[in-house]
N, C-alpha and C positions, 0 to 999 in steps of 0.2 A: 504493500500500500504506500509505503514509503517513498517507495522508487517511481512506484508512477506520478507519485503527488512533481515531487525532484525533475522527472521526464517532461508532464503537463508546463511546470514554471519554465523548465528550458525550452520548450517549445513557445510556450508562449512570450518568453524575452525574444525569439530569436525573431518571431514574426511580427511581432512591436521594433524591434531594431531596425529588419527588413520595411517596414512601413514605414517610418521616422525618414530612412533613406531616400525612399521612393519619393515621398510627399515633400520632403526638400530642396527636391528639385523643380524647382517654382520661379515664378516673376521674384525679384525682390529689392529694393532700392539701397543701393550700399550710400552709408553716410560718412562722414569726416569730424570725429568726435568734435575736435578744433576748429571745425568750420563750418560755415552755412552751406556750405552747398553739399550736394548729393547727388549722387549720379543712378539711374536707373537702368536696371538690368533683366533681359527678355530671357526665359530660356529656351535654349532650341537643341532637340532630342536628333541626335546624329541618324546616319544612314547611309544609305547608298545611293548616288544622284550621277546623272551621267553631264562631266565636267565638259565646259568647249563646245565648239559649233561648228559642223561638218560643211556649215552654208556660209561661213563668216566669214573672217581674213582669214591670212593666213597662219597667225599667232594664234589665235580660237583653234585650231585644228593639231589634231584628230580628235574629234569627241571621244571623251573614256570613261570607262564606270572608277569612281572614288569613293571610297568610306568614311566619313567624316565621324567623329567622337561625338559625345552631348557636348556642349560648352553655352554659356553665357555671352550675349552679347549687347553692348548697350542700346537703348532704343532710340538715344538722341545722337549725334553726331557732339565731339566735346564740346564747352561752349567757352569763349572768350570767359565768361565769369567762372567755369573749371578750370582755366589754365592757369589765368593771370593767377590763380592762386598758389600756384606751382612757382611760376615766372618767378613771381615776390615771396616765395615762402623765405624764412629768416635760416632754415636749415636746423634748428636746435634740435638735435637727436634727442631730447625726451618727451617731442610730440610723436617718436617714433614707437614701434614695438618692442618686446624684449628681445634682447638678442638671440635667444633658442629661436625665437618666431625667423626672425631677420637673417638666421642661419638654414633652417629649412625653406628658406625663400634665394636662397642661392646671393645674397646678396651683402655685399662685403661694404661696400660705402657707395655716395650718390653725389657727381656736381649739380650746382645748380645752374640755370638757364642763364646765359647774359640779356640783362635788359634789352628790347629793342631801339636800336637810335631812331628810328621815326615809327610813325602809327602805322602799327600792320596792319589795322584794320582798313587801310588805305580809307576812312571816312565812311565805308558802311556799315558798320553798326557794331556795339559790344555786345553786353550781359548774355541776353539767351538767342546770342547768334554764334554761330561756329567760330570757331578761332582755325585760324589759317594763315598760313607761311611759313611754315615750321617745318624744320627738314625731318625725315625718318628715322634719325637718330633723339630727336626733340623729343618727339609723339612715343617713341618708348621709354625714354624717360623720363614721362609724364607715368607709363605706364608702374615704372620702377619705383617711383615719390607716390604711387595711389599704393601700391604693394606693400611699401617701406611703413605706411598709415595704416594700415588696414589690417596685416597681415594676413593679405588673400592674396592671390598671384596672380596678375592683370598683365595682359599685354595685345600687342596690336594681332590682330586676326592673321590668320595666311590666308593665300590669294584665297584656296579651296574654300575655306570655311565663309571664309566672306560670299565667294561663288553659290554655295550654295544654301548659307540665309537668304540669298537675294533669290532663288529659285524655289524653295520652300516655301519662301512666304509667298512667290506669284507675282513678285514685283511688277514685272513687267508686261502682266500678261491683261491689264486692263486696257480698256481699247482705248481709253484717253490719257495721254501721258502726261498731262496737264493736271490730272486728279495726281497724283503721287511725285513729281517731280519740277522745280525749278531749274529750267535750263535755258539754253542761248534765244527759243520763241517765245517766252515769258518772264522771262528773270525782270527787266530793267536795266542788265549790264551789271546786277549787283547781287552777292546773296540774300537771304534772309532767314528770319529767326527759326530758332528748331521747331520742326513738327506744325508749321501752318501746312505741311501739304497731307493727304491720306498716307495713314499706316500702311505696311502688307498684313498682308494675312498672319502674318506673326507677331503683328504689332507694334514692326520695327516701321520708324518715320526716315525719311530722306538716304535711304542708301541710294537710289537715285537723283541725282543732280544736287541742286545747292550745291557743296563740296566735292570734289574728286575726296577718295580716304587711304590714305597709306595702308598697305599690307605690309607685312615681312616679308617679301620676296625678291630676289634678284630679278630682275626680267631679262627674258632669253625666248626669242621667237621662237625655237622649237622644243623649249623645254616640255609641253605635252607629249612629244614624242617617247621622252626617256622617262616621265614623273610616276613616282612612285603608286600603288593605288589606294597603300593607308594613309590616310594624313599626310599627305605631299605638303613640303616646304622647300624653298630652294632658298637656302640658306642666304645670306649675300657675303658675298670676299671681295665685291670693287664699290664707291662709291655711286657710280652708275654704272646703268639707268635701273632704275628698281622699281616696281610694280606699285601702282595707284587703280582704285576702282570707283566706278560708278557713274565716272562726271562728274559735270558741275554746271555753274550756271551760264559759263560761257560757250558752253561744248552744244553742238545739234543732236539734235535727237539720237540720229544712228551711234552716239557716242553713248547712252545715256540708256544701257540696257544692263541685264546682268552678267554678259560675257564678254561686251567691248573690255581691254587692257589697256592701259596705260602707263607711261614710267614717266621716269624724273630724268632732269637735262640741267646741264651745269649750266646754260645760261639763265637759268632762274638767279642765280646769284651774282648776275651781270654787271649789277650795279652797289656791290658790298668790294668796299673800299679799301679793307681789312688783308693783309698778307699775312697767315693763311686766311681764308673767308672764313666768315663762321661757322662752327659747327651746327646752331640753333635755328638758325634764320635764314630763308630765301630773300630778297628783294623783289621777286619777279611771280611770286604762286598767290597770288590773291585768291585764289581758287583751290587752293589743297588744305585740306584739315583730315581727320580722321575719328574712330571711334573704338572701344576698346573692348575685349572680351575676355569669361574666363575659363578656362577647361572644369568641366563637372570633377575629374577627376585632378588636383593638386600632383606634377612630375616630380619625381625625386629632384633634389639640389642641382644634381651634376646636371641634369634635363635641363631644368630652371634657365641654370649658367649659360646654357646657350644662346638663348634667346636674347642677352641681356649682350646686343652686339657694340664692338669698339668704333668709335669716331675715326671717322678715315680724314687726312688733314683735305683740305680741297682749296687748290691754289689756280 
């Protein structure tokens, strides 16, 4: 009688554990003890989706089946009033976590961002408008400083994952691209604030147009060719050109789907006067920002470390 009472309780922890699991995997708003703002986070349950388009360019090509993980993604694109708080944070490591956390988070120490010398918002707008001009090294560590706060492990999507939120949810499959997307036939020449356009179906806002959004990725026109089918990332080892998605407000339509590619080009920093240029800062991407996500499942350290890539000088 005993044993079975002992059998009943361990079944019954194991299936309250297993529930607890399951049902965590939910919407949920991550907040910043120290600060006002909060970021919101969608979650979106992996699978098998078939990557690239057989009809597209020729970088879309060969369509392939890919596995994607769960993970978390945010719903808004980041906003000028999320970063600037990064930009200006004062750096005092006891706004940070304890170091076991900061240790299982693959992460050893954090610079901070150099101020901008002119307004990157080149005059169209702050608080809950995207923040934009920021190079790929910037936008991950924005990712590393919400990590370093939070002790959760945030970082910028890869292409796939990105690819196939924006195909999950249907992005692009309304017949008016006007409901879901600010681009080159209705922007004004400018972006605007997060989430005035329709969610997808997953309830994410603006992965099309307003901003083009940094991935992790190298870009390589035939890397569908060779990519892997779990969880492809193509790590980056040069500067350029590295992979951006979605559009933006100045991009046409055909740009402004969920399989057009896009990369980065050194004359975005044309006009940075700096030997070497910045690390932080385009002069020239009015149009690129990004948004961030999290793996359902937390990567061991060394995993972590990867992601967490080195500034290339750019002269």
């Amino acid at each position: 009688m005993i044993i079975l009472k002992r059998i009943s309780f361990l079944l019954l922890f194991i299936f309250n554990y297993v529930s607890a699991q399951s049902s965590y995997f939910a919407d949920y708003t991550q907040s910043l003890n120290d600060s006002i703002i909060s970021i919101d986070m969608v979650a979106v349950e992996g699978g098998h989706f078939i990557m690239g388009n057989n009809n597209g360019k020729d970088d879309e090509k060969p369509a392939h089946d890919v596995l994607i993980d769960d993970f978390w993604m945010g719903k808004y694109e980041i906003t000028w009033a999320q970063y600037d708080a990064f930009v200006y944070e004062n750096f005092d490591t006891s706004e940070y976590q304890d170091n076991s956390k900061l240790e299982a988070l693959g992460i050893d120490a954090l610079s901070g961002a150099t101020p901008p010398y002119v307004d990157m918002s080149f005059n169209m707008g702050k608080g809950d408008a995207p923040a934009v001009n920021m190079t790929q090294y910037a936008a991950l560590m924005f990712c590393k400083w919400l990590s370093l706060k939070t002790g959760v492990f945030y970082r910028l999507p890869t292409e796939a994952e990105w690819e196939y939120a924006c195909k999950k949810g249907n992005t692009d499959k309304i017949e008016d691209l006007d409901q879901v997307a600010w681009y080159y036939e209705n922007s004004l020449d400018k972006y605007e604030k997060r989430g005035t356009r329709k969610a997808n179906d997953l309830g994410i806002h603006d992965l099309l147009g307003n901003v083009s959004e940094w991935v992790l990725d190298q870009y390589d026109a035939t890397y569908y060719e060779k990519a892997p089918s779990d969880n492809p990332w193509n790590k980056p080892t040069t500067l350029y050109p590295r992979v951006l998605r979605g559009g933006s407000w100045k991009d046409t339509a055909e740009k402004v789907c969920c399989n057009a590619r896009q990369y980065s080009r050194a004359k975005w920093k044309r006009r940075d006067p700096q030997i070497p240029k910045s690390n932080w800062w385009h002069t020239d991407a009015p149009f690129v920002g990004f948004r961030v996500v999290r793996p359902k499942v937390q990567p061991p350290k060394d995993v972590i470390k990867s992601y967490w890539l080195e500034a290339i000088e750019d002269f």
